[in-house]
C-alpha positions as CSV (number, residue, x, y, z in Angstrom):
1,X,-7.5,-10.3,-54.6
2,X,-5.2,-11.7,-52.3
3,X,-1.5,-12.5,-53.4
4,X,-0.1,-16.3,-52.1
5,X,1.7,-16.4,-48.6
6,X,0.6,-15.1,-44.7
7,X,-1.2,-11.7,-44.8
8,X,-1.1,-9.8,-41.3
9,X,-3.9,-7.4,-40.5
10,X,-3.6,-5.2,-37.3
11,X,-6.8,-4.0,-35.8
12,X,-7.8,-2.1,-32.8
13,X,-11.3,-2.7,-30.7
14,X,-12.1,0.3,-28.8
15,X,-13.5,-0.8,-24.9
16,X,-16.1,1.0,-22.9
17,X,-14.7,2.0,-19.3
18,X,-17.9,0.2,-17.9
19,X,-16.9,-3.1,-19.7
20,X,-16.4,-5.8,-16.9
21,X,-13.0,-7.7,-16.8
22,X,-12.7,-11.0,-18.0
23,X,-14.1,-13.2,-15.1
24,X,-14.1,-17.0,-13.8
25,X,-16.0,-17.3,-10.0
26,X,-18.5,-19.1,-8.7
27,X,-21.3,-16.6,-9.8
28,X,-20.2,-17.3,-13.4
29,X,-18.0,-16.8,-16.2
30,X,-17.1,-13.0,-18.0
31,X,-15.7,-14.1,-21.3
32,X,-14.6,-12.4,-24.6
33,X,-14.0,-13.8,-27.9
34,X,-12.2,-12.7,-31.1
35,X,-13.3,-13.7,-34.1
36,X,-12.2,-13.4,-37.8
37,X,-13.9,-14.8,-40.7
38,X,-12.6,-14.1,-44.2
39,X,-15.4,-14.0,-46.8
40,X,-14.3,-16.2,-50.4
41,X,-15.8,-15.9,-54.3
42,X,-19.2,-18.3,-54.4
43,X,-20.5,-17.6,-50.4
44,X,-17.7,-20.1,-48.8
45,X,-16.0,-18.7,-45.7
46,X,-13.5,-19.1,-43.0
47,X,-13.1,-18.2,-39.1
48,X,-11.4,-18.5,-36.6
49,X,-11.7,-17.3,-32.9
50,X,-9.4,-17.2,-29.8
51,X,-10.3,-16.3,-26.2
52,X,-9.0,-12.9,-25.6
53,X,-8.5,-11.4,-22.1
54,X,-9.8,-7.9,-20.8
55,X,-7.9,-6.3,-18.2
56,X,-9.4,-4.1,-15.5
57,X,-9.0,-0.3,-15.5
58,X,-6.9,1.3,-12.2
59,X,-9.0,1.8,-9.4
60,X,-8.3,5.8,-7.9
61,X,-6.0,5.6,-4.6
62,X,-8.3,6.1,-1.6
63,X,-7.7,8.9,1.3
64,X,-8.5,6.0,4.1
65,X,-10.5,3.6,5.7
66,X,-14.2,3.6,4.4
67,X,-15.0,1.4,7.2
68,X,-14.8,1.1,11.0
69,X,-16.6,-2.0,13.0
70,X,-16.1,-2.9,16.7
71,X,-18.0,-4.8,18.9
72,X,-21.1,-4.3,20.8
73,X,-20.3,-1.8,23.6
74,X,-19.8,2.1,23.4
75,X,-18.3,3.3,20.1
76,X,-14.9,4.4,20.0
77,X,-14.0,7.6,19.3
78,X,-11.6,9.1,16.8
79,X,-9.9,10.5,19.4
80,X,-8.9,6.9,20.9
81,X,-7.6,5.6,17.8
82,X,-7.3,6.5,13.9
83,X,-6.3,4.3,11.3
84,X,-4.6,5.7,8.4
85,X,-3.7,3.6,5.1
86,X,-1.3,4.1,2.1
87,X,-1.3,2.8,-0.6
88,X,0.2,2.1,-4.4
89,X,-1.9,4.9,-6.6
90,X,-1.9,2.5,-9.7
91,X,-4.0,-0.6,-7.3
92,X,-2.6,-4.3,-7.2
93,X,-1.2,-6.5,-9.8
94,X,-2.4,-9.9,-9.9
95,X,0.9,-12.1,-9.0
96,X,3.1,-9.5,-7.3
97,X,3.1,-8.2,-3.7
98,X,0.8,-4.9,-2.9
99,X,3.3,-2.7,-0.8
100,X,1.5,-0.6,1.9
101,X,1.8,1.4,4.8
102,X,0.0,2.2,7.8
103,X,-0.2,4.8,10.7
104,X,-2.1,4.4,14.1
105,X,-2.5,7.6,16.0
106,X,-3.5,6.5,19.5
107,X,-3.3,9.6,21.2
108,X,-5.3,7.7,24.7
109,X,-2.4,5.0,24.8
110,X,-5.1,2.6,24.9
111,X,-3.3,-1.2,24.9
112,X,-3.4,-2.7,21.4
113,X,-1.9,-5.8,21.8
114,X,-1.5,-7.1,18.2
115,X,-2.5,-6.2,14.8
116,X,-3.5,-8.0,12.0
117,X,-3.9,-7.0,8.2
118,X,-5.3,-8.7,6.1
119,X,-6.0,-8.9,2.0
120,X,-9.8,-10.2,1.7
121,X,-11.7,-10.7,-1.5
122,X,-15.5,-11.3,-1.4
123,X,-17.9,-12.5,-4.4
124,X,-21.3,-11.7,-4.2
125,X,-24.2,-11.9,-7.0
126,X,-26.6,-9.0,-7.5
127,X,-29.8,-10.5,-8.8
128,X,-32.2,-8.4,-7.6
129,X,-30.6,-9.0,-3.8
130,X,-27.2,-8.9,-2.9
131,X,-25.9,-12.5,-1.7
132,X,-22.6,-13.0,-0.7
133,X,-21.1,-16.4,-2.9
134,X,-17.5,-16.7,-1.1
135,X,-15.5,-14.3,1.3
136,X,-11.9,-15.3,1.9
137,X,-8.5,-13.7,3.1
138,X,-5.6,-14.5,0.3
139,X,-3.0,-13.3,2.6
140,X,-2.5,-11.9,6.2
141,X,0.8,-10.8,8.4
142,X,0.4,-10.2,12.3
143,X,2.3,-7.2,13.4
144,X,3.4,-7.6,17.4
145,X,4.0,-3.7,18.4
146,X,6.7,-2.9,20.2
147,X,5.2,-1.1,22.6
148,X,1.5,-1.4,22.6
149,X,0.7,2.1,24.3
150,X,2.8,4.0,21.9
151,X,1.0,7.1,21.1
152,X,2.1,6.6,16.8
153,X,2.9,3.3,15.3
154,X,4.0,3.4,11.6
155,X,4.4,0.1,9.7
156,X,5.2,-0.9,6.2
157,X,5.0,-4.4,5.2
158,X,3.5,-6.2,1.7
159,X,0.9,-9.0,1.3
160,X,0.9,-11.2,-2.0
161,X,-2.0,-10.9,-4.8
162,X,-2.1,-14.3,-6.0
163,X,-2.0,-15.1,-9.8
164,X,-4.5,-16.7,-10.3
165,X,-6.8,-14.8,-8.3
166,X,-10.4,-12.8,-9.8
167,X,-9.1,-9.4,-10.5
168,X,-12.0,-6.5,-9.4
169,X,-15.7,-7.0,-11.1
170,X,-18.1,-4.4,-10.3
171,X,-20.7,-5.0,-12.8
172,X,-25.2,-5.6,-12.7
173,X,-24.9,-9.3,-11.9
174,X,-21.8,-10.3,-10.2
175,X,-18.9,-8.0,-7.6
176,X,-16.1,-9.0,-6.7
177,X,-14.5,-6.8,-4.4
178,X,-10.9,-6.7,-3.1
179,X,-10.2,-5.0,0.7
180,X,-7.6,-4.7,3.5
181,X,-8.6,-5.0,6.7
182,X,-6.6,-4.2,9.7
183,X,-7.9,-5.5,13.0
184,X,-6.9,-4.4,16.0
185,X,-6.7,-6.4,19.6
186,X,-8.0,-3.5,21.7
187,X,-10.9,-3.4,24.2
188,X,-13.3,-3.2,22.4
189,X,-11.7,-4.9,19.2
190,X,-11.5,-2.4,16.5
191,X,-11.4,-3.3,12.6
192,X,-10.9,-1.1,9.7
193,X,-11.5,-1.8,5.8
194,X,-10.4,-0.1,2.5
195,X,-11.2,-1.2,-0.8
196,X,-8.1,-2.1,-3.0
């Protein structure tokens, strides 16, 4: 029996880890729903239901670059040039600027002319096959070295997560996968990617 006036009723929903964030692409929609119904005398009911949004957990910081790609031509060497990539341990908030810093070991002097790096987000569907849906760059800074033979660069510099953007999904049907990429004007053209 319920006394007249407004009733408050906290509850908590406990979430798997593996749950998927909430999630609007072109591969589909992830949506979750609250709902409440409150049960009356003689089988007559209310409800109510409002869209409720599930956040993604942290992904761990990474040691590096998971990913080297050049062009055809001999392979480069570690010894030519090494990449190396900080960044935030708690990931990238959608709406705010992801700080980072990198370090190019280039213990050959070989020229590298410019640099580019680059925050890249790529949807793909996994139904049965992998298929990419959309692969774009959100936000990019070119970084002019001062002297392109320099034997250690070190840069810090931020790029922008927009607010509005699909926040990491790695689920049985759709990815979406966030990355930096830094790509390098040397001969052979070197790139290297992270996941963020």
């Amino acid at each position: 029996t319920l006394s007249a006036g407004e009733h408050t009723y906290p509850f908590a929903v406990p979430l798997p880890a593996s749950l998927p964030p909430s999630f609007k692409g072109k591969a589909g929609t992830i949506d979750y729903v609250v709902t409440a119904r409150v049960q009356f005398p003689m089988g007559r009911s209310v409800q109510i239901a409002t869209e409720a949004s599930v956040g993604l957990a942290r992904r761990a910081p990474s040691a590096g670059p998971v990913a080297l790609s050049f062009e055809s031509g001999e392979a480069p060497s570690a010894e030519d040039v090494n990449v190396g990539i900080e960044l935030p341990s708690d990931g990238a908030e959608l709406g705010k600027p992801l700080s980072l810093r990198f370090t190019i070991t280039n213990p050959s002097q070989a020229p590298i002319e410019g640099i580019m790096v680059s925050l890249e987000v790529n949807e793909e569907v996994r139904a049965g096959t992998r298929k990419e849906l959309e692969g774009r760059c959100v936000d990019f800074r070119i970084v002019k070295p001062e002297d392109p033979t320099a034997a250690l660069m070190d840069v810090s510099l931020e790029l922008m997560v927009p607010r509005n953007a699909s926040p990491t999904v790695e689920s049985a049907a759709v990815s979406i996968v966030w990355f930096l990429k830094l790509h390098l004007s040397t001969t052979p053209p070197l790139e290297f990617k992270m996941p963020v």
